[in-house]
C-alpha positions as a Markdown table, in Angstrom:
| # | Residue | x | y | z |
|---|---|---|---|---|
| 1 | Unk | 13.7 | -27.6 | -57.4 |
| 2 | Unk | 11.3 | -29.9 | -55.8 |
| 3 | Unk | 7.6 | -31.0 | -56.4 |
| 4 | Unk | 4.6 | -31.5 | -59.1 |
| 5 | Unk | 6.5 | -30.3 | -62.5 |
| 6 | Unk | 2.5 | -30.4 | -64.5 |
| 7 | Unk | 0.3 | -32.8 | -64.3 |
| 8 | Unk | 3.5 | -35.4 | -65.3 |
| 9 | Unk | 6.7 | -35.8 | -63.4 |
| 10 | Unk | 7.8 | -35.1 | -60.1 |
| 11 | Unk | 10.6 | -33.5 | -58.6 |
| 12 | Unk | 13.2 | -34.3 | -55.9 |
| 13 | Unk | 16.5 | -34.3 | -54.2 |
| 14 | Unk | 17.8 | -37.4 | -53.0 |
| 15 | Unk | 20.9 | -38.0 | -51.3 |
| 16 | Unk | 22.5 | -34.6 | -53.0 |
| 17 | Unk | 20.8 | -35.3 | -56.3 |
| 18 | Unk | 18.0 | -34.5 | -58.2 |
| 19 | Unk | 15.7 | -37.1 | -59.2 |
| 20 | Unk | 13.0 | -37.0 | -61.4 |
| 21 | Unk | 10.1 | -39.3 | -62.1 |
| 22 | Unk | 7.0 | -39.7 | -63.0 |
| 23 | Unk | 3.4 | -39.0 | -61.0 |
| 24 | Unk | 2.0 | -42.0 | -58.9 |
| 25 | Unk | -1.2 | -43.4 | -60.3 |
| 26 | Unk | -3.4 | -44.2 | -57.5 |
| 27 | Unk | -7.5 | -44.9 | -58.1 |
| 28 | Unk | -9.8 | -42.2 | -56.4 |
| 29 | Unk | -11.2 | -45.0 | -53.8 |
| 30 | Unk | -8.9 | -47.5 | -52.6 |
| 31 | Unk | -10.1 | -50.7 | -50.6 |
| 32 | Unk | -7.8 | -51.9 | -48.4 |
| 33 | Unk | -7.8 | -55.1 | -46.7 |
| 34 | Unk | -7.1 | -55.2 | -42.7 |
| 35 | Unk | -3.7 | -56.8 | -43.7 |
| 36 | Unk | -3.4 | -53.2 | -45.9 |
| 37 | Unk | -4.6 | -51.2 | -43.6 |
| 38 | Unk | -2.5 | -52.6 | -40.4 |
| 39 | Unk | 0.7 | -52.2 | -42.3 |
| 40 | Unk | -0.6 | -48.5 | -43.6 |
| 41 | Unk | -0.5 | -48.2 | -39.5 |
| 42 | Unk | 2.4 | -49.7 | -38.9 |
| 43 | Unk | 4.6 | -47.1 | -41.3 |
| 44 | Unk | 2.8 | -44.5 | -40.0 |
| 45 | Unk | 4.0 | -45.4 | -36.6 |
| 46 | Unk | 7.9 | -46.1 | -38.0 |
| 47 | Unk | 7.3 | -43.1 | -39.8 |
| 48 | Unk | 6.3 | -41.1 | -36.8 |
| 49 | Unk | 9.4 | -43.0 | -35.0 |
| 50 | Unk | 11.9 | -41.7 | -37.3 |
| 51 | Unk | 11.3 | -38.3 | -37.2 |
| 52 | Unk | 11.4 | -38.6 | -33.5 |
| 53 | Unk | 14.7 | -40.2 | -33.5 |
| 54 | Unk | 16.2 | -37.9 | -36.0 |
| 55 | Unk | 15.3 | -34.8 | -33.7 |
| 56 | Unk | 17.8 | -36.9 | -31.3 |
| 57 | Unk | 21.3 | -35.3 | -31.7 |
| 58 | Unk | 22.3 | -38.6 | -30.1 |
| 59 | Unk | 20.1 | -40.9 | -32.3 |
| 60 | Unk | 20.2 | -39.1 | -35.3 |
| 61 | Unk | 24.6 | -39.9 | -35.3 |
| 62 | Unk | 23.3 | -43.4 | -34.4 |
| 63 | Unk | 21.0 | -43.4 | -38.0 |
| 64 | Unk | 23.4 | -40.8 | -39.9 |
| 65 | Unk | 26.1 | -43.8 | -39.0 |
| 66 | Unk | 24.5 | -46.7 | -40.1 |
| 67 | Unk | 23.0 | -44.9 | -43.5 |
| 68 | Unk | 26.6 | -43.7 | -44.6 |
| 69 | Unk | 28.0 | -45.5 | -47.4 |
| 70 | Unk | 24.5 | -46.8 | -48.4 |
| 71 | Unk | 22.1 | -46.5 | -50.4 |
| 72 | Unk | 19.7 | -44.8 | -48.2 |
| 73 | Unk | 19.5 | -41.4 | -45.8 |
| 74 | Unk | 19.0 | -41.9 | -42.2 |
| 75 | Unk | 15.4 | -41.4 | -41.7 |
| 76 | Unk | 15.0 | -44.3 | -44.1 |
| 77 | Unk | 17.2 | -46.2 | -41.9 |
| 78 | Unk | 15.3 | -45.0 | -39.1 |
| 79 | Unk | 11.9 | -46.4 | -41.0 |
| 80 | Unk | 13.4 | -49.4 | -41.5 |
| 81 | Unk | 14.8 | -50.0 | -38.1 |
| 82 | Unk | 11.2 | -49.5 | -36.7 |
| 83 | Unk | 10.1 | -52.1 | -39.6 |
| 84 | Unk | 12.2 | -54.9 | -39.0 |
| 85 | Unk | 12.6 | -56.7 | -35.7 |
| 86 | Unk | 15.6 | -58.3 | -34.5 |
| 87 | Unk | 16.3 | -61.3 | -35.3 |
| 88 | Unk | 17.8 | -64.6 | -33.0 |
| 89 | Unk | 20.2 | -66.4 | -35.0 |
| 90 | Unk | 21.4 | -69.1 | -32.6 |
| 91 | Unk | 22.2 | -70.5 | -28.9 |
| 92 | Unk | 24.9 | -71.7 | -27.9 |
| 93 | Unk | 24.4 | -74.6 | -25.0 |
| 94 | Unk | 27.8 | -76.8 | -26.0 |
| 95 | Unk | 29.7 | -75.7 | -22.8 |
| 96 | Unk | 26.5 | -76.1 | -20.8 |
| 97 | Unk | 25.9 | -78.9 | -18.2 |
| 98 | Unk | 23.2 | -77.8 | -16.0 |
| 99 | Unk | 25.5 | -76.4 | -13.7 |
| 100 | Unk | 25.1 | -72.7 | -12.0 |
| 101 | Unk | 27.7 | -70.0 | -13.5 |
| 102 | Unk | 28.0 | -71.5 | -16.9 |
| 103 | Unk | 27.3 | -69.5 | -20.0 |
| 104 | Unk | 24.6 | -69.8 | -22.6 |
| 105 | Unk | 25.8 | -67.7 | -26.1 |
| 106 | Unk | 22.9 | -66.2 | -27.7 |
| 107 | Unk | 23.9 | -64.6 | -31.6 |
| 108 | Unk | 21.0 | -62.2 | -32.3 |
| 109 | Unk | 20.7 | -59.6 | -35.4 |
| 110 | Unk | 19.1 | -56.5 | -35.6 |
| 111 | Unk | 19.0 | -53.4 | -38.1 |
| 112 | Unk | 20.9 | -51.2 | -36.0 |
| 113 | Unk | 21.0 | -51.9 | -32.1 |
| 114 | Unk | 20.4 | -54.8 | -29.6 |
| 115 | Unk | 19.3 | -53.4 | -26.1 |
| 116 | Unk | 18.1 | -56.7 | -23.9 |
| 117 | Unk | 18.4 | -59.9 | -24.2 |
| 118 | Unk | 16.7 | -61.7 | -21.7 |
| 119 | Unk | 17.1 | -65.7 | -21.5 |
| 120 | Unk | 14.7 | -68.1 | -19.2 |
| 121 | Unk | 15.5 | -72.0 | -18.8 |
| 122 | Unk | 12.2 | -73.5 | -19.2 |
| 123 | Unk | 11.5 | -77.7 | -17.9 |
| 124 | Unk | 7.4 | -78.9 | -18.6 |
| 125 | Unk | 6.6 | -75.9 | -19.1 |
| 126 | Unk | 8.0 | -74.0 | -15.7 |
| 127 | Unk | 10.2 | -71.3 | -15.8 |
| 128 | Unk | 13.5 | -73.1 | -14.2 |
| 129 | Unk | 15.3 | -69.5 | -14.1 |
| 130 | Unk | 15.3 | -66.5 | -16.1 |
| 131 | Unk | 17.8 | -63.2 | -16.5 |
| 132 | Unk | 19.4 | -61.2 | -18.8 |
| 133 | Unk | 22.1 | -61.6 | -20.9 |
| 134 | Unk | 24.9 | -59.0 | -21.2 |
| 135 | Unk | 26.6 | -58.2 | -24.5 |
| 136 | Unk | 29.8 | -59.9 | -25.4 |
| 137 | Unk | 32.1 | -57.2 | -24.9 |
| 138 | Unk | 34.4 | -58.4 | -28.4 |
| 139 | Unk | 32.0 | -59.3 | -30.5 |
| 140 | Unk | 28.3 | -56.9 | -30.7 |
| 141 | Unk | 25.9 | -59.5 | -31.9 |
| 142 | Unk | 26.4 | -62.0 | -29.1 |
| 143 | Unk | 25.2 | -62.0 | -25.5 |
| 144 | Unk | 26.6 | -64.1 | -22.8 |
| 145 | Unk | 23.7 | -65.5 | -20.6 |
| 146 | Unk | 25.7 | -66.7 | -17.4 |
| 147 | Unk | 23.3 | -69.5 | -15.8 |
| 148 | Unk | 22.2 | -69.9 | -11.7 |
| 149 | Unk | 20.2 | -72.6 | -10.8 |
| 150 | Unk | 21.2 | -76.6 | -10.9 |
| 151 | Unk | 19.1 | -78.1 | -14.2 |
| 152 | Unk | 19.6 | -81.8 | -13.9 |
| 153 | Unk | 17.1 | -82.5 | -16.9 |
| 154 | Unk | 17.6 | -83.8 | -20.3 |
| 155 | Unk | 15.3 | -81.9 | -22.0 |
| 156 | Unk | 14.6 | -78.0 | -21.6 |
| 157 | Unk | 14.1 | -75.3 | -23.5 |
| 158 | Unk | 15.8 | -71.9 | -23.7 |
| 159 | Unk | 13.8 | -68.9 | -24.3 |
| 160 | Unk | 14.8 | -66.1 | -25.6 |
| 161 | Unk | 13.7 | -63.0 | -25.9 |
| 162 | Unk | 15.6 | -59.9 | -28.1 |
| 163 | Unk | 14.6 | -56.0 | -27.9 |
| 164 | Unk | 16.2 | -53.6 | -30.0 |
| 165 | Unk | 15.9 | -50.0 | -30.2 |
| 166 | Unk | 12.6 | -49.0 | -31.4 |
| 167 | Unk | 11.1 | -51.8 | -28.8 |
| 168 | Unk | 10.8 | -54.7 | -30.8 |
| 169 | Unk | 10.4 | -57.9 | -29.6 |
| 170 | Unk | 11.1 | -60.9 | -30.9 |
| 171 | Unk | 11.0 | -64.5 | -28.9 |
| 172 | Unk | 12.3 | -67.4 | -29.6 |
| 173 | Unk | 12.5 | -71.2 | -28.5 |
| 174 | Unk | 15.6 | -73.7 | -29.1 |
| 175 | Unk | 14.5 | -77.0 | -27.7 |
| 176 | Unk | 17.1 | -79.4 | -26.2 |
């Protein structure tokens, strides 16, 4: 059974279960604001993203994976992925001297999936150099940013920039 039971409670199954509850009250003419309304758009989009993803065979065992043993299915894991960009936890610049072919560890977070991470070398303002990282091949959440031009400054920043799945960007500066 699933749906309106009356005028009261409402009907579903949920993970293998039945749930029941009770009607959502909403007034006859809402007035959102534009922050309301973009983030009505925006879950319609992650929405619209899930149900893409789980027609996937190969991203729907991606979802299925990361939703099993929690509290939610995979399109909600799908939804939320969509929701939530990822998220650049640290760099590491202690074994870096401005020399070419050192590395640069960058930690970053995400929901489900890291696919770039690009890292640029910035000095007043000027791209110095810029490339992507390639995922540590022991540990999943950091990227190894191996360096190629002479920096002989003191101060620089490192820019990065972290793309998961569902295309999310997120950019960050660590001054130095």
């Amino acid at each position: 059974m699933s749906g309106m039971v009356g005028d009261q409670l409402v009907a579903k199954m949920w993970k293998g279960v039945y749930v029941v509850g009770s009607i959502p009250q909403f007034p006859d003419k809402r007035d959102w604001s534009e922050a309301q309304e973009a983030h009505h758009i925006r879950f319609r989009e992650a929405v619209s993203y899930a149900k893409s993803m789980l027609r996937n065979p190969e991203t729907r065992e991606l979802y299925e994976a990361e939703s099993e043993g929690k509290d939610l299915t995979p399109y909600n894991a799908a939804v939320a992925d969509y929701l939530n960009a990822p998220k650049v936890v640290n760099v590491d610049t202690y074994d870096y001297t401005g020399a070419p072919g050192e590395e640069i560890r960058v930690k970053v977070l995400d929901d489900l999936i890291v696919t770039h991470v690009r890292v640029a070398i910035v000095v007043d303002g000027k791209i110095l150099e810029q490339g992507e990282a390639v995922q540590d091949d022991t540990v999943d959440l950091f990227w190894i940013y191996t360096t190629t031009e002479a920096n002989e400054h003191e101060s620089y920043v490192i820019r990065v920039t972290a793309t998961d799945l569902p295309g999310n960007r997120t950019v960050e500066e660590f001054e130095t």
